[in-house]
N, C-alpha and C positions, 0 to 999 in steps of 0.2 A: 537544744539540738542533740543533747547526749543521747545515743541508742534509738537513733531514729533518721530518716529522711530527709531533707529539705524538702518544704512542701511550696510554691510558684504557682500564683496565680496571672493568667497572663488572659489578659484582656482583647477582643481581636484575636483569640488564638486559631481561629478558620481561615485569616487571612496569609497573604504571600508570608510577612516577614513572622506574625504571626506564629505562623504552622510551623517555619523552620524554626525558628524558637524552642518549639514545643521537643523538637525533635532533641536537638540541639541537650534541654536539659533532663529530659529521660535517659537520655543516652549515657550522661553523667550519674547518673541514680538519682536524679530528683523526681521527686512527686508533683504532678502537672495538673493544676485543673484550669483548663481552657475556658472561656466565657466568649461569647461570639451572638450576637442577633443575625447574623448570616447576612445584613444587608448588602455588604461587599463582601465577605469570607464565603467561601465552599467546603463544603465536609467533605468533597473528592481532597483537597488537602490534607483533611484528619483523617480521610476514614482509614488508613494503614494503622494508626493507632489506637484503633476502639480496639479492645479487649488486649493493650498491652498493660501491665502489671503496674500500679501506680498512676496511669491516665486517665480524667475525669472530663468528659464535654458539658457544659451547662448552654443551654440555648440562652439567651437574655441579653436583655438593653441596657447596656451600663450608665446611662443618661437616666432610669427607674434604680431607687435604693439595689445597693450590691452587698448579698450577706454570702458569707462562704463560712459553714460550718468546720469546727476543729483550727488548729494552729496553721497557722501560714507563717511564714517568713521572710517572701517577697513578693513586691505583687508589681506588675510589667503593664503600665498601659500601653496598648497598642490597639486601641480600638478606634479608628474613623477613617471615613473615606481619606481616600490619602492621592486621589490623581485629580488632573483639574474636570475630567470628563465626569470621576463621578461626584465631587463635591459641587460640581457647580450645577447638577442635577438632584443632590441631597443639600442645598444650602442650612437649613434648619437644623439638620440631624447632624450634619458636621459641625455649625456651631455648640449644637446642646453636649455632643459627647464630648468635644474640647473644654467644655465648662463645667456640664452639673455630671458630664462622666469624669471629670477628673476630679472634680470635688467629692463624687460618690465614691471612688478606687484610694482616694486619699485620706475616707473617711474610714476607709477598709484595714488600710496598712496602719493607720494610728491606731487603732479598738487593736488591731494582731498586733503592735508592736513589731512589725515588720518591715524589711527594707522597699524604697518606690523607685522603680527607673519608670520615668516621661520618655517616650517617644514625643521625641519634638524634632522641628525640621529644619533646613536650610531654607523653607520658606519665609524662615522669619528673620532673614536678611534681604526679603522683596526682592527689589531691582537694585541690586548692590551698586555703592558708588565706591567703596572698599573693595581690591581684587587683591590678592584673592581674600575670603573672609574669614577673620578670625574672630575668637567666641566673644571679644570685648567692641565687635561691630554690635552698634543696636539697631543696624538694619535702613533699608529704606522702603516703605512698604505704604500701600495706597489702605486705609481699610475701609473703606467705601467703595472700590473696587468689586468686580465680582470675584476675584481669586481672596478678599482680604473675608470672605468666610472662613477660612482654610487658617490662614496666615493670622489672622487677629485667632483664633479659637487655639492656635498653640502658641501664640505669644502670652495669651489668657491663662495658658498652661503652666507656662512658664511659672508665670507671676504667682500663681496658688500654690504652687509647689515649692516655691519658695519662702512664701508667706508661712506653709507648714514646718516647715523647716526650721525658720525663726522661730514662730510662734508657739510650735509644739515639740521642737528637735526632732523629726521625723528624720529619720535618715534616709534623704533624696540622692538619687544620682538621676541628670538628665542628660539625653544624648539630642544631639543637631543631626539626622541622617539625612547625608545628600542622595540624589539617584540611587537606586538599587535595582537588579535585575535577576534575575536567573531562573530559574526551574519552579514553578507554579505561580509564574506573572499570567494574569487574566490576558489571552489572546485581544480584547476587546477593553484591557484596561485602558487605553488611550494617551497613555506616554509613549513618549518617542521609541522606546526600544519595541517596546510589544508592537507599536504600530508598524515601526520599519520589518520587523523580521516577520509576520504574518503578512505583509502585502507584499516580501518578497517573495517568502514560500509559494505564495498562491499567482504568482505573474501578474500583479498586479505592480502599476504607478507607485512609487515610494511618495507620498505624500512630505514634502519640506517645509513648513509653516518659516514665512521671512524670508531671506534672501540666501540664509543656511549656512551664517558665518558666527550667531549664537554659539556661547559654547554650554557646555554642561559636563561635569566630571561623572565616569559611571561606575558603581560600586558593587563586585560580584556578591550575590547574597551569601557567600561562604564567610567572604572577609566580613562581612557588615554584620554576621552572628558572630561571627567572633570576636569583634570589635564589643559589640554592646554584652556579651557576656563578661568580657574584661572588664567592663566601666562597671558594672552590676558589683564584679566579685571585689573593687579595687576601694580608695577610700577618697577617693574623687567626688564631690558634690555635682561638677562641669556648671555652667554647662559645656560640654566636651562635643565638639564637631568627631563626627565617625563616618567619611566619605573617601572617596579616591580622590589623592589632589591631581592627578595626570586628566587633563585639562583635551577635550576634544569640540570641533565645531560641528554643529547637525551635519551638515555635511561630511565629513570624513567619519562619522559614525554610518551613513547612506553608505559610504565605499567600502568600508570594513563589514555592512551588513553583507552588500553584493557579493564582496571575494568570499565567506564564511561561508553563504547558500547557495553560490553557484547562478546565482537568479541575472536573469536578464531584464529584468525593471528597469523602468528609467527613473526620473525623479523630474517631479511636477513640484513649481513652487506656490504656495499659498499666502495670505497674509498673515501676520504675524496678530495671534491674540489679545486681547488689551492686557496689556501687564506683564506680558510674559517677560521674565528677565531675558539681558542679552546675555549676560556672563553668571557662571553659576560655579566654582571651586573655590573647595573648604582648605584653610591653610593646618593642618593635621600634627601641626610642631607641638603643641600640648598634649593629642593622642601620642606619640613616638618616644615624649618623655615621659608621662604617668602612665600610661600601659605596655610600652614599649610593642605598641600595635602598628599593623600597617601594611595595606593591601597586599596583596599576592598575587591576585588571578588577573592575567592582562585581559584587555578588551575583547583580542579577538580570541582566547581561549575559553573568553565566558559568553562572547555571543556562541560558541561554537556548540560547549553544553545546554544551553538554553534553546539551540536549536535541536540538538536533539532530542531533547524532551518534548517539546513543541510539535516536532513529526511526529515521536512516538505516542502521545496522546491524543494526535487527531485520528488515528488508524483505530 
């Protein structure tokens, strides 16, 4: 490291959490090279950082051997569908990148001798019977299910990357990321926030899948880079939950959408998914004392930014 850069390879770097990442460690002076097959990622994400100094885009499928010439010194999976709309439409490709891309990105960081942060989820506490969840819950999860493509392929994750760990002293850090939202969520990603704040923009029905007493905790993407850069920089293995524990039901996220946009929408109820949990927050007392991390941005200041980027890139 003497007389030179930190150089970050970050896997998914096209995508939401991704791109800010990227931003995130350029910004610090690290050297970035993104890897993305664009399947869910947009280069409207990256494209501010093509021709910034240190920034490297690589088209490819990290699920096909992953070679990244010169030193590296951390490599950041963050590559696969990560909503239910589009993993349950990429079922295959979300298992293979939970498995032979993690195996392939792990294969990466041992040959560089380099640090691994996993994005892993709060999916892999299922339909928790634990509230809220702490990281020594092992979950309750269907994997035979259609969401347990998702959910078994980063438990899968888990598990190799710990294996490396053991097996090779790879130095892992992994993170549990609940909900996350803000500024270059896919309008059409099909989680609850993208969904409620584009059909309120547009006067449409707020769609409520359930009866809309579900809760789910939401995490502004400012806090949730900054979270996973402390867990990267710290000497934490986790796995370490990195979510907002403040705790909301679909529904009083519908009403905080409404007052934020202005929108006269009403809300239509739906049935509720197979699997979809009722209750979804992360207990963050391990984040507060190893990183001394811990959200910032309330609900309705970060639907508020996310709306404004939302208007501002539909125009």
């Amino acid at each position: 490291m003497t007389g030179r850069r930190r150089r970050v390879v970050v896997t998914g770097g096209a995508g939401f959490l991704g791109s800010h990442l990227c931003d995130r460690l350029l910004e610090r002076g690290d050297e970035v090279v993104a890897i993305d097959n664009l399947a869910t990622g947009r280069l409207s994400n990256i494209e501010h950082l093509f021709g910034v100094d240190g920034f490297t885009f690589v088209r490819h499928d990290v699920s096909q051997y992953v070679w990244v010439p010169g030193p590296v010194d951390a490599v950041l999976h963050f590559a696969s569908p990560a909503s239910p709309k589009d993993y349950l439409e990429l079922p295959i490709q979300t298992l293979k990148v939970g498995s032979l891309g993690t195996h392939n990105t792990l294969g990466l960081a041992k040959d560089k001798g380099a640090r691994y942060l996993l994005a892993s989820t709060s999916e892999v506490y299922g339909d928790p019977q634990v509230h809220p969840q702490p990281e020594e819950y092992w979950g309750h999860v269907n994997p035979v299910g259609p969401r347990g493509v998702y959910d078994e392929a980063k438990r899968f994750g888990e598990a190799m990357a710990m294996a490396y760990h053991r097996a090779h002293g790879l130095d892992v850090r992994i993170a549990r990321i609940f909900n996350t939202y803000g500024p270059r969520i896919r309008p059409a990603d099909g989680r609850v926030v993208a969904n409620f704040l584009v059909q309120a923009l547009e006067g449409k029905p707020i769609t409520v899948y359930g009866d809309g007493t579900q809760t789910r905790s939401f995490c502004y993407v400012d806090d949730e880079v900054r979270g996973l850069l402390a867990l990267l920089d710290s000497d934490h293995v986790g796995p370490l939950n990195i979510g907002n524990p403040t705790e909301h039901t679909v529904t009083e996220l519908a009403e905080v959408v409404l007052e934020v946009t202005g929108s006269a929408s009403s809300l239509v109820f739906e049935p509720l998914p197979v699997d979809d949990p009722t209750q979804r927050r992360p207990d963050i007392t391990l984040a507060r004392r190893v990183l001394g991390w811990e959200p910032e941005v309330s609900l309705r200041e970060g639907l508020a930014r996310t709306t404004g980027w939302l208007e501002a890139t539909a125009t």
